[in-house]
C-alpha positions as CSV (number, residue, x, y, z in Angstrom):
1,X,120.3,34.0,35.3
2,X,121.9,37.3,35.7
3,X,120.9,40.2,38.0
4,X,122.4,43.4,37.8
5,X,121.5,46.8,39.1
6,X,120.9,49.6,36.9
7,X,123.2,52.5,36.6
8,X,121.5,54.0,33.2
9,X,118.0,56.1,32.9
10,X,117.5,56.5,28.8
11,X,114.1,55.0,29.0
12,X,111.1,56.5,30.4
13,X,107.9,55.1,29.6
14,X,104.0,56.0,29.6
15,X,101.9,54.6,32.5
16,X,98.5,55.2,33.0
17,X,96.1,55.2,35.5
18,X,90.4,44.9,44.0
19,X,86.9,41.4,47.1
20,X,83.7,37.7,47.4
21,X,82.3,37.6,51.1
22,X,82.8,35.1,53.5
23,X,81.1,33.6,56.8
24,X,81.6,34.6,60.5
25,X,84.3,32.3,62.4
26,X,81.1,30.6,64.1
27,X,82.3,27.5,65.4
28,X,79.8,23.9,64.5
29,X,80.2,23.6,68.9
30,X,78.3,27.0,68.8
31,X,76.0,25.8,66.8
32,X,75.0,22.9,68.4
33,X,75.2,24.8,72.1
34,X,72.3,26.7,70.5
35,X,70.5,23.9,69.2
36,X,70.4,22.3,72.4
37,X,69.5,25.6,74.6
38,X,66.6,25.8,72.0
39,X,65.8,21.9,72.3
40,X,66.0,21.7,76.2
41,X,63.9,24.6,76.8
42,X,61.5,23.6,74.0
43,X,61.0,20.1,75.9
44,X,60.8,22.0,79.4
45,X,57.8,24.6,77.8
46,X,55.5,21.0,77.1
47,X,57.1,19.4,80.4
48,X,56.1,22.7,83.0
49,X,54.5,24.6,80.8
50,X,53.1,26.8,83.9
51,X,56.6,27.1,85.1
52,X,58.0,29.0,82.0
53,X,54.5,30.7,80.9
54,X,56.4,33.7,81.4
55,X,59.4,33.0,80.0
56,X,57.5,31.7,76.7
57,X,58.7,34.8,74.8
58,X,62.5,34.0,75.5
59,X,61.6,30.8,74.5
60,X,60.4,31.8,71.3
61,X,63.6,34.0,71.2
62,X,66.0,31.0,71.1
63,X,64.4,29.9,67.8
64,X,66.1,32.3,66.1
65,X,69.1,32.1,67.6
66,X,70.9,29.3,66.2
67,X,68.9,30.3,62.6
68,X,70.9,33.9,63.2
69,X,74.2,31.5,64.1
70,X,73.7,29.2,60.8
71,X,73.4,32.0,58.5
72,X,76.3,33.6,60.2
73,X,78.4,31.4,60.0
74,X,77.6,30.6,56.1
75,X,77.9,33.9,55.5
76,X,74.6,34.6,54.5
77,X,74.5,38.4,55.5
78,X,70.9,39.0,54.3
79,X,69.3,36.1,56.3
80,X,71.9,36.6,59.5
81,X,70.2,40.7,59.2
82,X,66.9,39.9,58.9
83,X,67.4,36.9,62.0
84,X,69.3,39.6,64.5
85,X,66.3,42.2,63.7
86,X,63.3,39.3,64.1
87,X,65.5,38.8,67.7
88,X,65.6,42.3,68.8
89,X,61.7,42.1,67.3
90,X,60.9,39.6,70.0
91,X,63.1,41.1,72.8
92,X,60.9,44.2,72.2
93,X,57.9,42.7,72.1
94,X,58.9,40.4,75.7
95,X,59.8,44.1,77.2
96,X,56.2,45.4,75.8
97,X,54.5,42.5,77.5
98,X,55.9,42.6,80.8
99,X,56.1,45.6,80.6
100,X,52.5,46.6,80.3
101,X,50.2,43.4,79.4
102,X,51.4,41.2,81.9
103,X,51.5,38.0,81.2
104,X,47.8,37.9,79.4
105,X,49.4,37.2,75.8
106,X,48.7,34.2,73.4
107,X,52.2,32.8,73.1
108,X,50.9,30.6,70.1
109,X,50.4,33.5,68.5
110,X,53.9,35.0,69.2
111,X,55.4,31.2,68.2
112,X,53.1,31.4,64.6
113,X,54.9,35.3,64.5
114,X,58.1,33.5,65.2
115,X,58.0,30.8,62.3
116,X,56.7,34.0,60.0
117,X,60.0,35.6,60.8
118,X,62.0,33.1,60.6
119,X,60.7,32.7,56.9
120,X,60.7,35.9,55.9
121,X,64.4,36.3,57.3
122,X,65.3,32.8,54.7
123,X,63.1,34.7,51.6
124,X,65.2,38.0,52.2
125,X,68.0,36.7,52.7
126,X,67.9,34.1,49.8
127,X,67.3,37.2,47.9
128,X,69.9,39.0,49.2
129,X,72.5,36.7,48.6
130,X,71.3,36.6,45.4
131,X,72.4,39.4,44.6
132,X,75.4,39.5,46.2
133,X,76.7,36.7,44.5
134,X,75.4,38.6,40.9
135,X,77.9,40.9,42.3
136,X,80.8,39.3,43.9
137,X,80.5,37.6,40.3
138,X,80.5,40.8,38.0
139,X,83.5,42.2,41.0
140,X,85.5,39.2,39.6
141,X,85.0,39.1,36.0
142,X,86.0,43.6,36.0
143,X,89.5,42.9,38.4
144,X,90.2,39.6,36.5
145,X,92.3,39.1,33.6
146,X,89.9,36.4,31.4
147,X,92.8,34.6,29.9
148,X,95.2,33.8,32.7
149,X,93.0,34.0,35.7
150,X,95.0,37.3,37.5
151,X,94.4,39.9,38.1
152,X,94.0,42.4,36.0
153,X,95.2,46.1,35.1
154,X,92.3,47.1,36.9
155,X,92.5,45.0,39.9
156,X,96.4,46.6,39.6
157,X,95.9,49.8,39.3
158,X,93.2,50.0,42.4
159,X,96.0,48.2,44.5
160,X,98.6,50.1,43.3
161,X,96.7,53.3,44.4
162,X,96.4,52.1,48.1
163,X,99.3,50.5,48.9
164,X,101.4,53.4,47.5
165,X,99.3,55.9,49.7
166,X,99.7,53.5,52.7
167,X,103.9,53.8,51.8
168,X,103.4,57.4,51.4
169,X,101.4,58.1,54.5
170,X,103.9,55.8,56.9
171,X,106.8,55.2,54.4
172,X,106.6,51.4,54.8
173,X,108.3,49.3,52.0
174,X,106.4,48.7,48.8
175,X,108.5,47.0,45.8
176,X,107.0,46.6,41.9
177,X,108.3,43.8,39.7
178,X,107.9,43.9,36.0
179,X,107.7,41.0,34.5
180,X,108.3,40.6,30.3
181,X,108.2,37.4,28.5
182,X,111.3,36.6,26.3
183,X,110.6,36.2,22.5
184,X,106.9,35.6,23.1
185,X,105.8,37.2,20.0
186,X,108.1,34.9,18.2
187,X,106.3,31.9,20.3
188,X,103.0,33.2,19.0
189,X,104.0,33.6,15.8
190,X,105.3,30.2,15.5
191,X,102.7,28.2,17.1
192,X,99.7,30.8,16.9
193,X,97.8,32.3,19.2
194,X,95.7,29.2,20.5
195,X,99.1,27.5,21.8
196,X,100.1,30.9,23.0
197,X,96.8,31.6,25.1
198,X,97.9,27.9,26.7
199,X,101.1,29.3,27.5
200,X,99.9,32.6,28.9
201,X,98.1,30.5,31.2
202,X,100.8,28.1,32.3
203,X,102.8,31.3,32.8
204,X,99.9,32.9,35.0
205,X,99.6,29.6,37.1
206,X,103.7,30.0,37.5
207,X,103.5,33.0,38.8
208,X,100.5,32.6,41.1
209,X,102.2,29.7,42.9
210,X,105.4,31.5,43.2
211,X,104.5,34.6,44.6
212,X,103.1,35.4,48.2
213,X,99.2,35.3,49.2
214,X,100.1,38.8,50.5
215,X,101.3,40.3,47.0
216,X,99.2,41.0,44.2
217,X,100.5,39.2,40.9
218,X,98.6,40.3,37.5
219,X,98.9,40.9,34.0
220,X,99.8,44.9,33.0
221,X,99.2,44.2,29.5
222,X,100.2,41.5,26.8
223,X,103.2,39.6,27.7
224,X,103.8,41.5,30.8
225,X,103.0,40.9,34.1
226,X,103.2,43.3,37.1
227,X,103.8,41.9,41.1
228,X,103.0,44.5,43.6
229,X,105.1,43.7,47.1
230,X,104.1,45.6,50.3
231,X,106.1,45.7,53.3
232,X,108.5,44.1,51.3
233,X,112.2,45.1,50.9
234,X,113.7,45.6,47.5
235,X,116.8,42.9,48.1
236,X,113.8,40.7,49.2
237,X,111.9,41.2,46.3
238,X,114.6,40.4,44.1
239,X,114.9,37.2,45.4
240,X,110.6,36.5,44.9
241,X,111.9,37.6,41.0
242,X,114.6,35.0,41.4
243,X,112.3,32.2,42.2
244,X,109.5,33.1,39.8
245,X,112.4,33.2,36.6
246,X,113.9,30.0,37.8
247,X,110.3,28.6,38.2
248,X,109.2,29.8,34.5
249,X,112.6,28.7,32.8
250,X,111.5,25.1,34.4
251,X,108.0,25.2,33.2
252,X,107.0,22.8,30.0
253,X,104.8,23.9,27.4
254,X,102.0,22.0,25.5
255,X,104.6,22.4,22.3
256,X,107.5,21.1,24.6
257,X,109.1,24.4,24.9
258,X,110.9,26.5,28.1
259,X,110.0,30.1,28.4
260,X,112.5,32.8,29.8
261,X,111.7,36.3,31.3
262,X,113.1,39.1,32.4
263,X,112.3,41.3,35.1
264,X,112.7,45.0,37.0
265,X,112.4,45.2,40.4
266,X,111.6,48.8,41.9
267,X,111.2,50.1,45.4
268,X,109.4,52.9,46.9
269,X,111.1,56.1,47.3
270,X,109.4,58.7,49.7
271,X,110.8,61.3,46.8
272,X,108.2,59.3,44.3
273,X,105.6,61.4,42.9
274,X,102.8,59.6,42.0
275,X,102.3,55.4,42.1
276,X,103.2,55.3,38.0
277,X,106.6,56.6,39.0
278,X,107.4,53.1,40.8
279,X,105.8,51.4,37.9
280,X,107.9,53.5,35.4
281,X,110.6,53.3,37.7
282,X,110.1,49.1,37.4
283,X,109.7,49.6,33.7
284,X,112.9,51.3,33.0
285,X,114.5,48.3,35.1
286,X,112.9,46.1,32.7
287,X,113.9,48.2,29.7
288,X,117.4,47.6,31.1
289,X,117.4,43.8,31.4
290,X,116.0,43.4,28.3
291,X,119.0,45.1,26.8
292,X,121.3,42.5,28.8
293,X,119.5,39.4,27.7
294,X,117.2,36.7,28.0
295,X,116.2,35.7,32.0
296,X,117.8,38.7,33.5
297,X,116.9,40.6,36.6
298,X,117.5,44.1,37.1
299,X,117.1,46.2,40.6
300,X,116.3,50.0,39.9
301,X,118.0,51.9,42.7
302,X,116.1,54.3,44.8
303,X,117.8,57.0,44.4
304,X,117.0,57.5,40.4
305,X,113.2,56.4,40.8
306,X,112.0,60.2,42.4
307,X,114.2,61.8,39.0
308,X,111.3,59.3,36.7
309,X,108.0,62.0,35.8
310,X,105.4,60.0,33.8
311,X,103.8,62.1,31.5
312,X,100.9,62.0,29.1
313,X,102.0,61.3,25.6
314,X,105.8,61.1,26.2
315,X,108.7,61.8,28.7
């Protein structure tokens, strides 16, 4: 493999411009506290029930509570809303009665209203997550790519746009890698494009497991793919390049073939523009290890990436 920085700029090239929700961290302990505050004092309101006649709305109260805890913790943000409402509901109503009825109130009444809300809260929120996961699901097919499971441009492009104007804002490190397949039209061309979707996807799955759960790895188009680094040094990002091209020249395909690639590694530059300049300044890395040969790795050096304007139509 040969890496090499870049001490040429001939190439310039035209660039143009993410989550599905999860539970609280409620514990299964909290869960069960709940249950057995709500079972205790359940057991105690048929045991004394003169003792607690005025505590009966509280009582009522901690039927919801492990209902609001469950959909919590399942993430079920339409039934966990309409549980913590139907409780501040019945700490309201608790107030009302103290407040100004006493204790003349027909708690069976206010245990039938429970049950109601407690129902209602499941409808709505069934409904609700519903919906969200109509969503989450439309979310997911828009930022990702269909054939190799990454992200796509999209999902890219929206990333690229925040963690540039984060390195901007507080010049933190941000790095690019282009990634380009080697001879992968020839690979189609031989084998078609059936065997070469396969490979596209061994090639995505490559990538994926090589490449940190804090980076953003997707396909930029074709045969390329583009991994976004923040907070991530450009000598450190050579070496994620390192691994992925040793991982891919290792890889198997279906026809018994190895793939290569090459790749361009950029880092951010206060100087930089706009986010395509780190992209173009990536791409003109890649433009250069192409030129050297197959499985090659090219750094661009900072201090040529703020020179790079991308503009419509053509440097």
């Amino acid at each position: 493999m040969l890496v090499a920085g870049l001490t040429s700029s001939d190439a310039v090239l035209n660039v143009h411009e993410k989550p599905l929700h999860k539970g609280g961290s409620v514990t299964p302990q909290a869960l069960l506290i709940s249950l057995l505050a709500l079972l205790v004092t359940g057991v105690a309101t048929f045991v004394w029930p003169d003792s607690l006649s005025s505590l009966s709305g509280f009582v009522w109260l901690l039927a919801l509570i492990p209902c609001f805890l469950l959909a919590y913790h399942k993430g079920w943000r339409g039934a966990a809303v309409g549980f913590a409402a139907s409780m501040v509901l019945m700490v309201g109503l608790q107030v009302v009665v103290v407040s100004f009825l006493g204790n003349e109130v027909d708690w069976q009444l206010a245990g039938g209203l429970t049950v109601v809300l407690i129902g209602l809260s499941f409808a709505i929120g069934w409904v609700a997550e519903a919906l969200h996961r109509r969503r989450d699901v439309a979310v997911d097919l828009a930022y990702t790519d269909e054939l190799t499971g990454l992200a796509n441009r999209r999902a890219l492009l929206y990333a690229l746009a925040h963690h540039f104007a984060a390195a901007k804002r507080e010049t933190q490190f941000l790095c690019a890698i282009l990634f380009d397949l080697d001879g992968f039209k020839e690979y189609n061309n031989k084998y078609g494009h059936s065997v070469g979707d396969e490979a596209m996807r061994l090639v995505g799955r490559v990538l994926a497991d090589n490449t940190r759960n804090s980076d953003l790895t997707g396909r930029y188009g074709g045969d390329e793919f583009l991994t976004l680094l923040p907070g991530t040094s450009l000598q450190a990002a050579t070496t994620v390049s390192e691994r992925v091209l040793q991982a891919i020249s290792e890889a198997v395909t279906s026809t018994g073939d190895r793939l290569t690639m090459c790749a361009g590694v950029a880092d951010f530059d206060p100087a930089m523009f706009e986010m395509r300049d780190l992209v173009a300044a990536a791409d003109l890395a890649l433009y250069e290890a192409k030129s050297k040969g197959s499985n090659t790795i090219v750094q661009c050096p900072p201090q040529i990436a703020p020179g790079i304007r991308v503009l419509d139509g053509g440097a």
